[in-house]
C-alpha positions in Angstrom: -16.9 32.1 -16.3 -17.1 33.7 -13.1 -14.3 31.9 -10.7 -14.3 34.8 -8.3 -18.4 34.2 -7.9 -17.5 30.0 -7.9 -14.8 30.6 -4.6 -17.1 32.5 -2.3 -20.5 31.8 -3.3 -20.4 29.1 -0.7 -20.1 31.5 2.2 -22.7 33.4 1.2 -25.1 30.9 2.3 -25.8 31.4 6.3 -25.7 27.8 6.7 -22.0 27.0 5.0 -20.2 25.7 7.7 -22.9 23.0 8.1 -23.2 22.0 4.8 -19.8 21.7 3.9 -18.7 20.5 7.4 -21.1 17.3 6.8 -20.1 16.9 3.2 -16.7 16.9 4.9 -17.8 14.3 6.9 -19.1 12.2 4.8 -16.0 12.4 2.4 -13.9 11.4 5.8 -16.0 8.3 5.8 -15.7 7.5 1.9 -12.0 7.9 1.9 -10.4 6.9 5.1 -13.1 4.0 6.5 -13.0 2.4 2.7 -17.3 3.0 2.7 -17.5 5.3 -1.0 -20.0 2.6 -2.0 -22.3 4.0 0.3 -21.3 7.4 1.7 -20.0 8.1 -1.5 -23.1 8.4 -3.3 -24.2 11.1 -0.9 -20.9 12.8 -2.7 -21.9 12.9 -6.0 -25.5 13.6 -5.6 -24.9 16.9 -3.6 -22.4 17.6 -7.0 -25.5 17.4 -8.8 -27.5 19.3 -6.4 -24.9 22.3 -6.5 -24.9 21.7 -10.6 -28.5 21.8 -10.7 -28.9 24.6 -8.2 -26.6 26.8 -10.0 -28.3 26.1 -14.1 -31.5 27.3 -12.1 -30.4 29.9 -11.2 -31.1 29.6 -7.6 -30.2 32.0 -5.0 -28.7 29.7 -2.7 -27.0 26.9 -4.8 -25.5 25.1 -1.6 -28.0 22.2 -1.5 -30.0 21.5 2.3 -28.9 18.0 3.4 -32.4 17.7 4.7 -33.4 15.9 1.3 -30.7 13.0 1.9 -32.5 10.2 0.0 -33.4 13.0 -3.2 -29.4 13.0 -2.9 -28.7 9.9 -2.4 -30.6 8.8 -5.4 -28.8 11.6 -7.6 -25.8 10.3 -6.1 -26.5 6.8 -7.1 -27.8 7.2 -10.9 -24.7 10.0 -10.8 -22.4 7.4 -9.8 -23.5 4.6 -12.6 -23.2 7.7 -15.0 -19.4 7.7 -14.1 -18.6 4.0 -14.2 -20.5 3.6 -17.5 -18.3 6.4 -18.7 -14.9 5.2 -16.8 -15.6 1.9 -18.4 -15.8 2.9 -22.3 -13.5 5.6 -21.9 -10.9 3.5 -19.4 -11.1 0.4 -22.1 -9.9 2.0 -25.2 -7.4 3.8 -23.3 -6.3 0.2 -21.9 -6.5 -1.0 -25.3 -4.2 1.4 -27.1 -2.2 1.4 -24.5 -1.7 -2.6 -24.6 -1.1 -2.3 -28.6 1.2 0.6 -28.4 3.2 -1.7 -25.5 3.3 -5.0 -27.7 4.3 -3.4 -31.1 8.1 -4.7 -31.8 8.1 -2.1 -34.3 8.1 1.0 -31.8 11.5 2.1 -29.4 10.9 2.0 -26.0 11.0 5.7 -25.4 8.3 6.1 -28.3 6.3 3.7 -26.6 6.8 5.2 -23.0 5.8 9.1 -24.8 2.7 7.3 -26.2 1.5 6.0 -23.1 2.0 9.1 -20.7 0.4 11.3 -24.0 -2.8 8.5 -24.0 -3.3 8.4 -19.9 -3.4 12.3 -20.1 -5.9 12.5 -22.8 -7.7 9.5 -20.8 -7.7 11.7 -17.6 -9.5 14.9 -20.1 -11.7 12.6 -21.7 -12.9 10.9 -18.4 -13.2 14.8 -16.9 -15.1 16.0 -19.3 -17.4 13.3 -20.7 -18.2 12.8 -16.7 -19.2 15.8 -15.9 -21.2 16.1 -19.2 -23.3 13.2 -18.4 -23.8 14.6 -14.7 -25.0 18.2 -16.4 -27.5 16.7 -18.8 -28.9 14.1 -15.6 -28.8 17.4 -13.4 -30.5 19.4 -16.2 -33.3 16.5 -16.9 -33.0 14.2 -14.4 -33.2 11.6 -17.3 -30.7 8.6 -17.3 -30.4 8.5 -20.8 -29.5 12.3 -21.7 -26.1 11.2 -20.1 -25.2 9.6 -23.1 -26.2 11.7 -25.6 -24.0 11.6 -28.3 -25.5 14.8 -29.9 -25.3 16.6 -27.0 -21.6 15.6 -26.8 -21.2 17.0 -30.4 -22.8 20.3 -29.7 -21.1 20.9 -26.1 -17.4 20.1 -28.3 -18.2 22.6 -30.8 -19.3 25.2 -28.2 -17.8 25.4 -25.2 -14.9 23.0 -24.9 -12.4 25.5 -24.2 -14.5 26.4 -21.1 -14.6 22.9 -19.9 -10.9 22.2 -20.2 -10.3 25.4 -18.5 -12.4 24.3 -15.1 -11.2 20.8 -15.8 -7.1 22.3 -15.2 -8.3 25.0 -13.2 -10.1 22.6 -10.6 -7.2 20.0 -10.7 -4.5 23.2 -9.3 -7.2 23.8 -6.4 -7.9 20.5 -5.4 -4.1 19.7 -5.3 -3.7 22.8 -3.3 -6.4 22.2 -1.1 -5.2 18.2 -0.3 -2.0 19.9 0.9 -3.8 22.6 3.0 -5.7 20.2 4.5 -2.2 18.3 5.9 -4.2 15.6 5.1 -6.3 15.4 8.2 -8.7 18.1 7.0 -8.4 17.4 3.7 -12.0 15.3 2.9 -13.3 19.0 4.4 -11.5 21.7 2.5 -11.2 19.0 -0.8 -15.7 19.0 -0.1 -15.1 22.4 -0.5 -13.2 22.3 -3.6 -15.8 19.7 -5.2 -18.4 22.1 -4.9 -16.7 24.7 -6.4 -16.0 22.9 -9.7 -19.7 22.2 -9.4 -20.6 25.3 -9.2 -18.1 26.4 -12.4 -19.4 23.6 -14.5 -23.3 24.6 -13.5 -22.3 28.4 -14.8 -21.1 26.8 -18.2 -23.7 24.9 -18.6 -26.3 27.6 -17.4 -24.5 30.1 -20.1 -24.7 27.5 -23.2 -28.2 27.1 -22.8 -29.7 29.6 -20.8 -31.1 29.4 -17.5 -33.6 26.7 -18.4 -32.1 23.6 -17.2 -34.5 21.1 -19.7 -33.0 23.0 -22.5 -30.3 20.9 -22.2 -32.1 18.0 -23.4 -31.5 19.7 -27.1 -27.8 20.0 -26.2 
């Protein structure tokens, strides 16, 4: 994985400032006027953009925010990808966590360890089957690839290490960058650190398979 390459391929592209200054903008929106169900969408589908940019191999993986409803439409089957996900993987987490919490057989502080252990595995499982299922849409723009359970399989085996690594790895920046920002910049330089992880989850999947983004339909 090349982090250097991930943190300053962005101002590489003559047109940064714009592009991140109106994903910025659009972030401000989601967050702070309570609008993520629409501006929001616009979020995740310039993710998938930088994701699919960067499998192809393109020479300027910063996507132009000419093409808004091509990203609004990644952003919207992106965004159903992620609840489907959040859903499965947020219910048996709520689950075991509900019969950890009503078993009279288990001490308090067992129970309390078993909960913080469950909710961190949660927030892995959620961050990597997420961006797994944004990857294979990027790679094939098919709905169903999301959930392919092979895929999955293959992507453990393979590369797992790499994915927790940019799954921590992007977690310190973003918290950095949220305290940078004093809060008023931060949907701009937290934009900035979205595309980032983007671009580091576009080079994993880009080395698994090759630069051939529909090979990941055999992933």
């Amino acid at each position: 994985m090349n982090y250097s390459e991930a943190l300053s391929f962005t101002f590489q592209d003559k047109e940064w400032l714009k592009k991140i200054g109106l994903g910025g903008f659009f972030a401000l929106i989601s967050f702070y006027a309570g609008l993520f169900f629409i501006f929001g969408f616009f979020l995740v589908g310039y993710y998938i953009g930088v994701l699919r940019n960067v499998m192809n191999d393109e020479e300027s993986p910063l996507p132009d925010w000419s093409n808004m409803s091509k990203i609004f439409v990644d952003g919207l089957m992106g965004t159903i990808i992620i609840l489907i996900y959040f859903i499965v993987i947020g219910g048996i987490c709520a689950l075991i966590i509900t019969r950890v919490a009503t078993d009279p057989y288990i001490q308090d502080y067992e129970i309390a360890i078993s909960c913080v252990l469950t909710s961190v595995i949660t927030l892995f499982a959620l961050g990597f089957f997420i961006n797994y299922g944004l990857i294979q849409f990027a790679a094939t723009e098919d709905f169903g690839s999301a959930f392919s359970l092979s895929g999955i399989s293959t992507l453990i085996k393979n590369d797992l290490g790499n994915f927790l690594a940019i799954m921590i790895f992007s977690a310190i920046l973003n918290a950095l960058l949220f305290l940078a920002g004093l809060m008023i910049l931060s949907p701009f330089t937290n934009f900035w650190g979205l595309v980032v992880q983007a671009h580091l989850f576009g080079q994993c999947a880009r080395g698994l398979q090759g630069t051939t983004p529909t090979a990941l339909q055999s992933v």
